[in-house]
N, C-alpha and C positions, 0 to 999 in steps of 0.2 A: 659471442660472435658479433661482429660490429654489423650492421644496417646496410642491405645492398643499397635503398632508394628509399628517398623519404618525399613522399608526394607533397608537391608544395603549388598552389595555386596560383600565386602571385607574393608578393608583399608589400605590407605597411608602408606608409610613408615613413622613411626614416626618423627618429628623434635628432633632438638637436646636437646631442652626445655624440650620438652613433656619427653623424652628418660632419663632427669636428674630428673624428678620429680619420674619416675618408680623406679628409681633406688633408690632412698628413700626410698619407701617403705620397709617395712616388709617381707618377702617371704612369708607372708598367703596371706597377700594384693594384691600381685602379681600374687598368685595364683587366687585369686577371679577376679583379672580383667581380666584373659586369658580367665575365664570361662565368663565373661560380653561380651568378644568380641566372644567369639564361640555363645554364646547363640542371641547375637543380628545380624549376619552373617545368623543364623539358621533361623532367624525369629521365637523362642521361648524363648522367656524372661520368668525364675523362677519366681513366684509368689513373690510378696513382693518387686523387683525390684525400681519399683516405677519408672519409664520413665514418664521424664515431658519434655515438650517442655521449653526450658529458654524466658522466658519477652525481654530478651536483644539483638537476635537474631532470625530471624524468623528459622535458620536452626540450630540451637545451641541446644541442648539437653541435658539432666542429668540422670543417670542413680545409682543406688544406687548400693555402692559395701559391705555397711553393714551400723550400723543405725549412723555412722560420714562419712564414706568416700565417696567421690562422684565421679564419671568418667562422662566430661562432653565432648562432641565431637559435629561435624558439618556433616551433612550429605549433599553431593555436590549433585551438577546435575546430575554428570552420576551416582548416587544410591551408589559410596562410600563411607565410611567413612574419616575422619578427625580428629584424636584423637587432643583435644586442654588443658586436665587437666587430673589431677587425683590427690587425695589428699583429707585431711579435707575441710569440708560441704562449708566453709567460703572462703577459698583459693582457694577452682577449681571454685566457683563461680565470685572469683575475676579474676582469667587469663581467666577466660568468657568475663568477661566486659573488659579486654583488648585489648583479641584475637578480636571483633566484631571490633576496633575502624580501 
């Protein structure tokens, strides 16, 4: 059963990876993930969301930013976050299975 809420405290400064892939994006895209990271920070995730834990990582997570884009991040010990992707379904999946190695 996937994760109702994953407590998240704040997060990291972005890396420089993560910071090139934002900047790709679209400015709707951008704008939906500001609201991904307010609303996971809040500990209330909009309906439809869809937060899965990732297979590839025990602390690696996915969170949907519309029905292709995925924002995939790590959540540490001390309760922050980790931003490690953002991007199509197939791509943030894949800097998943890299970021873990």
């Amino acid at each position: 059963m996937p994760p109702r809420q994953v407590r998240i405290t704040g997060f990291e400064t972005p890396s420089r990876k993560f910071a090139k892939m934002v900047n790709r994006l679209d400015q709707r895209m951008k704008e939906e993930l500001a609201r991904v990271i307010d609303e996971l920070c809040a500990g209330e995730l909009t309906p439809g969301r869809n937060l899965e834990q990732l297979r590839v990582g025990n602390r690696l997570y996915s969170v949907r930013l519309s029905r292709n884009f995925r924002f995939v991040f790590m959540v540490l010990e001390n309760g922050m976050g980790r931003a490690i992707a953002v991007g199509p379904h197939d791509s943030a999946y894949e800097a998943a299975k890299r970021a873990r190695r």
